[in-house]
N, C-alpha and C positions, 0 to 999 in steps of 0.2 A: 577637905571641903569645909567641915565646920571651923576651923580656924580662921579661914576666909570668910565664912559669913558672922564672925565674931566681931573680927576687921572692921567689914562695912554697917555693924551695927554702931561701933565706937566710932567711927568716921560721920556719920551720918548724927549720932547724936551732937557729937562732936561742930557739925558745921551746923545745923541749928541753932545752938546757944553761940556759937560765934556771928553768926547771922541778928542773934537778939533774937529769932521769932518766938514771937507770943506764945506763953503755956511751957508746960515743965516738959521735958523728953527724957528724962529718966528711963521710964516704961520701955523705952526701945532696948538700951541696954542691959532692963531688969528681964527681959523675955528672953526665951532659947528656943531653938529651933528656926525653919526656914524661913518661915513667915510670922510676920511682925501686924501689930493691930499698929496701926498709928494716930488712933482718936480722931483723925480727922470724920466730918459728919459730911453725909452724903450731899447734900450742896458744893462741899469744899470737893469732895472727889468728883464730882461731875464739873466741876472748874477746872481742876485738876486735868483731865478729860479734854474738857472741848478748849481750852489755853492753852494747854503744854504737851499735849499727846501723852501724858502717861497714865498708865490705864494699873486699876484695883479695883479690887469687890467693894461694892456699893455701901460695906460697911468699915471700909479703910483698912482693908487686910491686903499687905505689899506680899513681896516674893523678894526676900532679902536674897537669894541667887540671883535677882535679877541685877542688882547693885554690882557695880564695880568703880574702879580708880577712876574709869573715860565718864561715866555719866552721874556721879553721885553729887556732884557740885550743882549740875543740873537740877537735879531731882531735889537736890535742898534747897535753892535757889526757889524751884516752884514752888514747894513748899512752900517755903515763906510769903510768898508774893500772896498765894491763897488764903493763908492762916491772917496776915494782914491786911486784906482787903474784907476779910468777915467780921475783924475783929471791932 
C-alpha cells in the first residue's frame, strides 16, 4: 500500500509541473504518509468542491488513497484550472 501511495504522490506532483500550475509542488512529494496538505486555501477547496465534485478538508488535506491511475489526471487537471483562476 505505501508504495502505491508513493506512486500517486510522484504522479500527481509530477502532472502538476507538467500542467505548468502555478506554485512549487514539491511538498507533495516531500510528505509521507496518507494524506497530503496541498496548500490549496479554502476558497480554492470550496471551487474545488462545487466545480469538480472533489471533496478535502477545508484546509487542503487529500487522502492520497484516494488517488489512482483512472482519476489522478482529473484531480490535476482540477487543480490546475483552480489554482489558475485564483492566481
Amino acid at each position: 500500500m505505501s508504495g502505491r501511495i508513493i506512486d500517486m504522490r510522484k504522479a500527481l506532483r509530477a502532472k502538476l509541473e507538467a500542467l505548468g500550475t502555478p506554485g512549487t509542488w514539491h511538498h507533495i512529494t516531500d510528505q509521507i504518509g496518507m494524506f497530503s496538505f496541498t496548500g490549496l486555501s479554502e476558497a480554492q477547496v470550496l471551487k474545488l468542491r462545487d466545480d469538480a465534485h472533489v471533496y478535502m478538508t477545508k484546509n487542503g488535506r487529500i487522502s492520497m488513497a484516494g488517488l489512482n491511475t483512472r482519476n489522478i489526471d482529473y484531480f490535476a487537471e482540477a487543480v490546475d484550472k483552480v489554482v489558475r483562476a485564483s492566481s
